[in-house]
N, C-alpha and C positions, 0 to 999 in steps of 0.2 A: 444661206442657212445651213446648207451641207457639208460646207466645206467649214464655217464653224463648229460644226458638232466634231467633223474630223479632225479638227484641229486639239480640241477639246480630248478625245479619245487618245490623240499622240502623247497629249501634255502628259495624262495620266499614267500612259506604260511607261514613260520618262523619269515619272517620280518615282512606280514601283520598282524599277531596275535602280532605281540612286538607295531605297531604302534597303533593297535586297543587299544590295552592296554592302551597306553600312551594318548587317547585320554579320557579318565573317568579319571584319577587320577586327572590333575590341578581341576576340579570342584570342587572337596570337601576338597580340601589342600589348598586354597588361602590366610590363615592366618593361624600366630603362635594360638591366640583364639578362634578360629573357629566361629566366627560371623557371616560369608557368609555361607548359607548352601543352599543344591540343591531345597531345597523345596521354598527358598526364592528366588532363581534364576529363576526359574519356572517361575515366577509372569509375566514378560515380555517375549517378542520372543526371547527364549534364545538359544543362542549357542555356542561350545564349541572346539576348537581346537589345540593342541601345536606346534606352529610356531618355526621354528628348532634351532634359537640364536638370535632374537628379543624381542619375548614377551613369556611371561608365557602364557598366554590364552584371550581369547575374550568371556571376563563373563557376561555382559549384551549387549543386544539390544533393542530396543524401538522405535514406531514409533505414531508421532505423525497426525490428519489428522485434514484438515483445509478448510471451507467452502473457494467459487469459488471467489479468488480477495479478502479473509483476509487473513490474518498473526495475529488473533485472538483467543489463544486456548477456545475455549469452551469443558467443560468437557459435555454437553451434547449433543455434535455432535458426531456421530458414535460411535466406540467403548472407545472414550478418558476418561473418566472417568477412566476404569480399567488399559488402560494403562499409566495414572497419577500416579493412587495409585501404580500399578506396581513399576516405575519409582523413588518414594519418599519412598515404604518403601525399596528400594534397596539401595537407599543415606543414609540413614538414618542408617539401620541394616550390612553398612560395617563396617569392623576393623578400628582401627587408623594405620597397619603397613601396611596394601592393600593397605589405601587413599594414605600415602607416594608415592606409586611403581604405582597410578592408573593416568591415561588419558583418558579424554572425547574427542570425536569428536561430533562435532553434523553437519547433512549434511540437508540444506534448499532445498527445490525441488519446482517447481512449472511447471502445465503443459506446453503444445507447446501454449496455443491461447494467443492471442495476439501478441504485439514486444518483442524484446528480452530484450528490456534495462529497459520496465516495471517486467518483470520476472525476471531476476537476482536479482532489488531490493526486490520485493515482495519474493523471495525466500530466501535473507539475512534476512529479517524480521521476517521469520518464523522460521529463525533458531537462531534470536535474541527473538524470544519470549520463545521458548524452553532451552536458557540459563538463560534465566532470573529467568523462572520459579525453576530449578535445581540450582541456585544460593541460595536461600533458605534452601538447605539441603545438601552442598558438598561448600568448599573453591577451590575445582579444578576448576582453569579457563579453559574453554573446547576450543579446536580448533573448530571455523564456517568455513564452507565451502557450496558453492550451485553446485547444480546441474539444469539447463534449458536444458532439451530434444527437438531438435530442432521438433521431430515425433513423436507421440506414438499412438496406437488404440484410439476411442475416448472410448472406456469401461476402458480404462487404467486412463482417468483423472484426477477421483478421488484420488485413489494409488498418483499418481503422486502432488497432493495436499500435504504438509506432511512436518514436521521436524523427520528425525530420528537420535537417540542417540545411540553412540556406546560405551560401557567401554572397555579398555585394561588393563590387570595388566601386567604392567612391570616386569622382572627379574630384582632384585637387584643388581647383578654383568653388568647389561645393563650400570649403572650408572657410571660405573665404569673403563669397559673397554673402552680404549682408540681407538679401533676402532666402538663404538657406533658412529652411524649417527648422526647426526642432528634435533630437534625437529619435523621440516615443514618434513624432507624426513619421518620418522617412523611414523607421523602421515597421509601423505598419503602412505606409503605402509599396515597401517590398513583399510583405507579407500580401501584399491584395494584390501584386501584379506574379508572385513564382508560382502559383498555384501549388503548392507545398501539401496542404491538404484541400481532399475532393468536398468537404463536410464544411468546412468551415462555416459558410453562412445560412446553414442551419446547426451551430453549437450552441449546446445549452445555456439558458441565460447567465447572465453575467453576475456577479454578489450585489455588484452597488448598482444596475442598470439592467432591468430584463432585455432579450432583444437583443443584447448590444453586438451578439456573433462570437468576438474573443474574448477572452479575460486578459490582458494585457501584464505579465508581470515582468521588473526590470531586476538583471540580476540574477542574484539564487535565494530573494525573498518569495513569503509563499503567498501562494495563491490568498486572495483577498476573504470577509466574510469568515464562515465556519472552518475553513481549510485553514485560515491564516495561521490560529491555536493548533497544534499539533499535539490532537487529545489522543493520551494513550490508550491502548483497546484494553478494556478493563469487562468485568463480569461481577456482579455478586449475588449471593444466593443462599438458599437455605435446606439443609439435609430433612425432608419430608417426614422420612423413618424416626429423624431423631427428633422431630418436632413431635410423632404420634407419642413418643415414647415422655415425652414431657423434657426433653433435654433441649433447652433453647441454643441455639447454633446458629453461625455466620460464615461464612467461607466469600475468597477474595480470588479471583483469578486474573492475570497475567498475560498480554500475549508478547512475548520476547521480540521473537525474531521468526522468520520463515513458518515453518512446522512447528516451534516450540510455544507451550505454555508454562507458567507457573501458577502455581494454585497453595494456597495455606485456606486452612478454617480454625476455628476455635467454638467450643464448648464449656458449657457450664450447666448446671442442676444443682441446687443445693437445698432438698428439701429432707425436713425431719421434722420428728413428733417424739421426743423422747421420752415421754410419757410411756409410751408404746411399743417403746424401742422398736421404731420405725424410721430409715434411717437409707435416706435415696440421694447419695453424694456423688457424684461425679464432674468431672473437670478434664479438659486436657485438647490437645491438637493434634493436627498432621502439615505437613508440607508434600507435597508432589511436584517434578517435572513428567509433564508429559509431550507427546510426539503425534500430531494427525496424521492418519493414514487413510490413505484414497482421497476422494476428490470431495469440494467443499462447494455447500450448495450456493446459489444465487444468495446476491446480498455482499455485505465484509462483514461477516461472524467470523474469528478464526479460530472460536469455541465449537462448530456444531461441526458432527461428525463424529467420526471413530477415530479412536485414541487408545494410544498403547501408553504408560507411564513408569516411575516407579518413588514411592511414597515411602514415610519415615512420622511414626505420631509417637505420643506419650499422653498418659494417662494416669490420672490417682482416683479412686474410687473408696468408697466405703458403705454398703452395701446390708443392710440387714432388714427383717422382713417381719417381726414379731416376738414374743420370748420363748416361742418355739422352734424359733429357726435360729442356726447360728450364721454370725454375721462374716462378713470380708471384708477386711480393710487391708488396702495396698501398704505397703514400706517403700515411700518415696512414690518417683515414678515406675508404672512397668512401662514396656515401647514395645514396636514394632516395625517391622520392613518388608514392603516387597516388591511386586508388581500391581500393576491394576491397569484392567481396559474402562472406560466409557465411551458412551456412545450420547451425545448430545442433540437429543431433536429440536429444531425449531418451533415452535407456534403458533407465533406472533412475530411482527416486527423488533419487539426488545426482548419476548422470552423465552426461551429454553428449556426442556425440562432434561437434563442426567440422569441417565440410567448406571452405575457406577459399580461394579467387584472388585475387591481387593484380596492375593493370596501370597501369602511368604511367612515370615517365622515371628511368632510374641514371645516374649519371654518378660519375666520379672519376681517379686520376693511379694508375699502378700502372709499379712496374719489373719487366724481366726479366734472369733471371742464368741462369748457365748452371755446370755444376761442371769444375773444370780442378783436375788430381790431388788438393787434399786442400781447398780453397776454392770457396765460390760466387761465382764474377766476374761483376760488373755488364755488361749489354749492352746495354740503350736503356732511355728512359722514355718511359713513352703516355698520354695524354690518352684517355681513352674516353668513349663515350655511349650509352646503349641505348633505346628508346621499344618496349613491350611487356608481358609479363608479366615479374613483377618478384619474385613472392615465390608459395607454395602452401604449405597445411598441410594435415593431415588429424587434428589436433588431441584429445586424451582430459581433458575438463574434470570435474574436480570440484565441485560447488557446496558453497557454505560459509555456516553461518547458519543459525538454527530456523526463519526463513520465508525462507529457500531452496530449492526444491524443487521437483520433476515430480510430477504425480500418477501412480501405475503406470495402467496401462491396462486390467486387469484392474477396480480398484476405484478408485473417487472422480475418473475419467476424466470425458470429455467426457460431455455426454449428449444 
């Protein structure tokens, strides 16, 4: 019985030094001309193991890391710069018989804060930006997939910020044998075996499958569900002040790009009693770009916050108040230009409220009349100009779009 279990014991340190072995050879055998070499492998998080009738080995890993709410690589945030170069001279210094037998996975991550339906896209994003980038130095279209961790420590956030890239070399008889899987299965059972990210199977549910871990997307189509639509960040809202004042208004905002908005409104009032010669006419708009400055709170609002801008309206008016007063009537349009800061508070989840100053220079041509028994007779025309404030709202915005939104405060706030 002794010398059985010893026997047993031997068999075992036997097998572990045959599989130890077999784990350094794919490294430096991965082509017929040897253009992959260990010291080039090196260059990224690399690692190396021979997977029993699937794959040849898992020859590169790479990860990329990305400031809080971009999908932006910058090579001089954190460590990205070297694992760029990593990354490109690894494309670059492979074989042509490797590239044949090779597959990219890239897996988009982004942490728990905020909603989930903003994080899935922002986490395809990041792994559309890391293809794009590796589209430059490799014809292999890589499988995207994300990952959104529903929990993780809040020290883990960063990590979790991230595109990582995974290479596989295929076995050439994979091709071949007729019990080979299917693309999407081999490509996540690579995914389940590089350990690429630490979250994955706690990622936020999936569009068409709660539970499922990953969202699986092939290509550079987008993510499934709400994310698939790629709804623009849009706002709209109503001037408070102009509402007290009886001037019905609508205003539309924008969110371009980065830091940038656009914003238009338009106005109307058209009321009169001529009887009375009372006479409350107004009409006209504005246009603004503006610019967020400092930091933007929990949520993807790219409205709330402080903002610098600079605005451009026009305006016709006609303006009379009794037959004791004389009246104002514009000649065409007058305008206006300047600057303007708001400040956009949160709420709610969809609303906002504007707090908005406008100051730079008006100018325009305006008549005055005056009423003589049943008519308004013309009595001079004036050239005006004004250098000051120019315009004020106090503004109730709506936001519009499934990744539109504030986080409440209560939950999925700041932290």
């Amino acid at each position: 019985m002794r010398r059985c279990v010893r026997d047993y014991i031997d068999l075992r340190y036997v097998l572990c030094m045959l599989g130890f072995l077999s784990l350094s050879i794919p490294a430096t055998a991965l082509t017929d001309d040897n253009s992959v070499h260990t010291d080039t492998l090196q260059a990224g998080y690399y690692s190396a193991f021979s997977s029993p009738t699937k794959f040849d080995t898992i020859i590169y890993t790479g990860k990329i890391l990305f400031p809080k709410a971009s999908a932006a690589m910058n090579p001089e945030f954190s460590d990205n710069a070297r694992c760029q170069a990593g990354i490109r001279d690894f494309l670059t210094g492979i074989g042509a018989d490797t590239a044949r037998h090779l597959r990219i996975s890239i897996v988009g991550s982004a942490s728990p804060e905020g909603y989930s339906d903003f994080n899935r896209l922002l986490a395809h994003r990041r792994a559309t930006a890391l293809s794009t980038f590796i589209g430059a130095y490799t014809s292999v279209t890589p499988t995207l997939s994300i990952s959104t961790p529903k929990s993780a420590p809040v020290n883990e956030y960063p990590s979790l910020r991230s595109a990582a890239l995974t290479a596989v070399c295929l076995q050439p008889s994979a091709f071949l044998s007729p019990e080979t899987e299917q693309p999407d299965a081999l490509s996540a059972e690579s995914h389940k075996n590089t350990g690429v990210s630490e979250n994955t199977g706690h990622s936020e549910y999936d569009d068409t499958q709660e539970g499922t871990g990953q969202s699986q997307v092939s290509g550079q189509s987008e993510p499934t569900g709400h994310s698939q639509c790629r709804w623009p960040q849009l706002a709209v809202g109503t001037n408070m002040l102009y509402d007290a004042a009886c001037v019905p208004n609508i205003s539309l905002k924008a969110h371009i790009a980065g830091r940038f908005n656009f914003g238009a409104d338009w106005m109307c009032a058209w009321w009169d009693k001529k009887s009375r010669h009372l006479y409350y006419r107004i009409y006209g708009g504005d246009v603004d770009l503006s610019f967020r400055i400092g930091r933007r709170g929990g949520g993807s609002d790219p409205f709330a916050g402080h903002h610098l801008g600079l605005y451009a309206s026009m305006v016709c008016y006609d303006l009379q108040f009794g037959t004791r007063h004389t009246g104002l009537l514009s000649d065409k349009y007058n305008y206006a230009a300047g600057v303007s800061y708001t400040y956009s508070m949160p709420v709610c989840r969809r609303l906002n409220i504007d707090f908005s100053l406008g100051a730079g220079y008006a100018w325009g041509r305006m008549k005055k009349h005056t009423p003589i028994d049943d008519h308004d007779v013309w009595k001079s025309t004036h050239n005006w100009s004004w250098i000051g404030p120019t315009r004020a709202g106090i503004s109730l915005i709506y936001l519009i779009g499934p990744a539109t939104y504030n986080n409440p405060t209560k939950k999925g706030g700041r932290r």
